[in-house]
N, C-alpha and C positions, 0 to 999 in steps of 0.2 A: 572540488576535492583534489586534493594532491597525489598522484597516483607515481612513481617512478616506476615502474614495471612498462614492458611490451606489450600492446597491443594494435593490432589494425585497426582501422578507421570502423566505426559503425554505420551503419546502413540503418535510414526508413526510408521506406515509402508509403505509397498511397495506393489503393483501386478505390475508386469513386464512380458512383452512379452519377446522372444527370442534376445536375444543382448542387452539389456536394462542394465545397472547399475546406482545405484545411486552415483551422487559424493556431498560430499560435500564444497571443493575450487570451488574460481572460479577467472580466471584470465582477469582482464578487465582492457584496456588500458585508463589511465586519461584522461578528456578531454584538448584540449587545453585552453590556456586562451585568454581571448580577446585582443586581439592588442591595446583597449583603453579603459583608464577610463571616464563614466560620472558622471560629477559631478553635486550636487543641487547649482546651482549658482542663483543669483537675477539676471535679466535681466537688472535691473537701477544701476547696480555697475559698474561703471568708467572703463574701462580696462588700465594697467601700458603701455603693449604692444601687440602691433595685426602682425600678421602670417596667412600664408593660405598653407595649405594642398591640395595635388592631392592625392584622395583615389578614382581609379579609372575614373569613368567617371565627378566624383563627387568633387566638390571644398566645403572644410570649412574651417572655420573662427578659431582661436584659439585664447584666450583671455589668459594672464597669469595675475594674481592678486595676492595679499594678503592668498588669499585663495587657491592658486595651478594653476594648467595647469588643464583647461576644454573646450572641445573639442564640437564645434556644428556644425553640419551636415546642414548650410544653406548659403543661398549667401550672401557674405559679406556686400554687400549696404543693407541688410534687417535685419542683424544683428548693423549693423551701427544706421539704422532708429531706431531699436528699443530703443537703449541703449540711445539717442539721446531725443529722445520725448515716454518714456515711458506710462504714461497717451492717449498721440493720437493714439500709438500702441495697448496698450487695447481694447481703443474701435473701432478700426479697425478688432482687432479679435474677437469682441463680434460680430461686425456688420456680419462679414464673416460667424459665427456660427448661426445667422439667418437666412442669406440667405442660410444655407445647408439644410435647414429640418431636419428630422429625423437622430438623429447621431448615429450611430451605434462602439460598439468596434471593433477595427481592428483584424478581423479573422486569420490574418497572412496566411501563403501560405497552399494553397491545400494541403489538408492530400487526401490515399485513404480513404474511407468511414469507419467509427470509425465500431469499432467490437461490441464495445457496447453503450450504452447511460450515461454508468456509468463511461467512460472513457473520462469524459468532464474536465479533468484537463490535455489531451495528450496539447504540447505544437509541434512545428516544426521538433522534432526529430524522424529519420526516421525508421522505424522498424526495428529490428536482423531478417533480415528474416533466421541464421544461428546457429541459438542457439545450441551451442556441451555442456555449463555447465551453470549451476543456483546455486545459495547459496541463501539457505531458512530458515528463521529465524521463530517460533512455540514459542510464549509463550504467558501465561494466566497472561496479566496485570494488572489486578483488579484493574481497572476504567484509561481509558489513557489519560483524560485531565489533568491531573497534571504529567502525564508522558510522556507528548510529545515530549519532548525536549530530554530528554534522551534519547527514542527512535529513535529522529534525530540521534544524536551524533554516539548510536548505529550501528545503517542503514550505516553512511558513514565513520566508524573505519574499521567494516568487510565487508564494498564493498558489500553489500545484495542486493538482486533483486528481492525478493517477500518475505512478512512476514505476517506472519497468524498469527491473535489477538483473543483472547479469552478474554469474562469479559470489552466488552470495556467500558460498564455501559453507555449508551450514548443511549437519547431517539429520539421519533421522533420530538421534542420540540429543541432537538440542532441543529439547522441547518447549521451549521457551520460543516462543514470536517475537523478533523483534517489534518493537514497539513505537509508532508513528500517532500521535494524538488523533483522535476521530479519521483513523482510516483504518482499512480490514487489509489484513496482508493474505495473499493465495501466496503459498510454498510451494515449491515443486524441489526436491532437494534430492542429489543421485542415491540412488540405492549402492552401488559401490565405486570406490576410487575415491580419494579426497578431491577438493577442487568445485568447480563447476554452483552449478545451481542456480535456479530464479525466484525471483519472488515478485509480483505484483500487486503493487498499493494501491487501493482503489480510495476514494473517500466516501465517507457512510451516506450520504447523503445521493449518494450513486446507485440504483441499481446495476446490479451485474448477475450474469450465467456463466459459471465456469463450464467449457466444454471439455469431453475428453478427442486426443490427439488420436489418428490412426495408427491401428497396430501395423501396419504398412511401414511407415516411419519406424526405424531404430531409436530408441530411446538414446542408448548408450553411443549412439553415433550423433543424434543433433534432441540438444533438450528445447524442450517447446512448452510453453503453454498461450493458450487460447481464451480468452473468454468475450462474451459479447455483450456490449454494454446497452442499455436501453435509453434513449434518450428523450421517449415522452411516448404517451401510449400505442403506437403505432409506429415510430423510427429507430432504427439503433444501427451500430456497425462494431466489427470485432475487431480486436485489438492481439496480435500476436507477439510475445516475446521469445526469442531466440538465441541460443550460443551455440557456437559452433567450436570445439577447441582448434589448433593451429594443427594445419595439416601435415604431415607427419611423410615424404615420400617415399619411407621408407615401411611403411605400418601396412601389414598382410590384407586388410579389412577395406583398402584404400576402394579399389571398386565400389563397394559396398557400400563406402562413407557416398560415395559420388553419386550413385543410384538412387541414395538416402535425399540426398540435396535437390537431386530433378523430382521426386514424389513429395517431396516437401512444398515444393514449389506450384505441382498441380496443385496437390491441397487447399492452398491457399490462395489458386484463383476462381476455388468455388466460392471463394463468398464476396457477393457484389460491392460490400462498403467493409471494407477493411484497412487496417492502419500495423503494417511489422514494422517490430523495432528490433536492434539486436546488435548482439555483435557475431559478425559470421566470422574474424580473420582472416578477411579477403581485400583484396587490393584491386581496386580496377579505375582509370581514367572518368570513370560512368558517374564516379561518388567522389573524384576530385582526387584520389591518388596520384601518386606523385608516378608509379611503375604501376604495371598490371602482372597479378601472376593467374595460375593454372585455376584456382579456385575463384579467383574475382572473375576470370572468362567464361568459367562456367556457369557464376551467378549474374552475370551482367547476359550472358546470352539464353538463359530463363525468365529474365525483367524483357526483354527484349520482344520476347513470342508470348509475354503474357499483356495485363492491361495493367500491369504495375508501372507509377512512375513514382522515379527514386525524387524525396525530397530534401536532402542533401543539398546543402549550400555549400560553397567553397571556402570552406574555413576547418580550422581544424576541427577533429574531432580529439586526441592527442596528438601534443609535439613532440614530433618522431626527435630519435639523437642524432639520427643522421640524414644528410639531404635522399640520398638513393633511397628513403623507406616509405 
């Protein structure tokens, strides 16, 4: 994505227990595709020629038209009736939809009990209760409704399986999820100030816990969210996304932000197999900056006394406009 705005380098690392590595591929087998298409057909169009299908226990109808071969999953004399007295078929299924009462969307088939409340876009697909690799995608979109698309396109060139957004700008006024095909997005979006915001894409086929953050931590000083992913009945490790805005040294609250950054940082050397990503707007030699300033020393000298180690390759994260940045 093409971003012209300022931003510093982003930061992951790693804490890893004993046998842990991080990989970055990940090798995942295509789904297959469905054995038929549906089509948007009118129900009052003539059909040229009719056929029927055995799809198991289940007999349809096949109309072929002007407009292709489309396939209906019903008994032929009711597809007949329809096509036949459109108008009396209507109000037979108005009348029908009266006498149902209350209609409810079709919940599709039993999942086990969702992990989280946040994972209300899982569809029928059934857990990796086996997870050996993940490819994770970390970048600061600044503002993703006009970048969604791209970030589709993105997500299913490199086959991703969870992506952490930074800057999604997106209040609690949008109520609309942005939208990524078979993944569940966690929002975290500011309660006030335009700007900022996270979002985490998981893919459904993932479980996940979203956790909540310490009231320790200022919200409105460093947004965070957490959650822990499971990777087969007994192993998992957490995944933190992180923004930090750009430090300000003239902003009353500066202590405070700073305090906010060292308890940020205990935080997150309680959990033994963890993975932050983020963008903090800090600069330090540690993560391949080019200068280090006051907040990259203060987060490089937290990675330091913890068991985090920064995985950061020396390549850009953005290209800065100028050499000194």
């Amino acid at each position: 994505m093409n971003h012209h705005h300022h931003h510093s380098p982003f930061i992951v690392f790693f804490h890893a227990g004993t046998g842990w590595t991080a990989s970055r591929n990940s090798e995942r087998k295509s789904a297959k595709k469905s054995a038929f298409t549906m089509g948007d057909c009118s129900l009052t169009q003539a059909p040229c020629r009719q056929s029927f299908i055995r799809v198991g226990d289940a007999t349809s109808t096949t109309w072929r038209n002007s407009n292709g071969l489309h396939i209906y999953f019903q008994k032929p004399l009711l597809c007949e009736f329809f096509l036949r007295w459109p108008l009396l078929s209507r109000l037979w299924l108005a009348l029908l939809l009266l006498l149902s009462g209350d209609i409810e969307t079709n919940p599709g088939p039993t999942l086990s009990k969702p992990i989280n409340p946040a994972n209300r876009f899982r569809n029928s697909t059934k857990f990796n209760e086996n997870i050996t690799q993940l490819k994770i995608l970390q970048t600061n979109i600044n503002g993703i409704s006009n970048k969604i698309l791209e970030l589709q396109q993105l997500t299913t060139d490199e086959k991703l399986d969870i992506i952490a957004v930074q800057e999604s700008k997106l209040t609690k006024k949008s109520k609309k999820d942005p939208y990524i095909q078979n993944f569940s997005p966690i929002r975290k979006d500011r309660d006030e100030n335009k700007g900022g915001g996270l979002i985490i894409f998981v893919k459904q086929d993932i479980k996940y816990t979203e956790l909540n953050v310490p009231k320790e931590i200022n919200q409105n000083n460093i947004e965070m969210q957490i959650i822990k992913i499971h990777l087969n009945k007994t192993d998992h490790f957490h995944l933190a996304n992180i923004y930090l805005p750009p430090r300000n040294s003239s902003d009353k609250n500066l202590n405070e932000i700073e305090n906010d950054i060292d308890n940020c940082f205990i935080f997150l050397e309680t959990f033994p197999h963890i993975l932050v990503c983020g963008d903090f707007n800090a600069h330090s030699t540690l993560w391949h900056s080019y200068t280090t300033d006051k907040r990259g020393t203060q987060i490089a000298n937290n990675i330091a006394k913890s068991n985090l180690q920064v995985l950061n390759e020396n390549m850009f994260t953005r290209q800065p406009y100028a050499q000194n940045q």
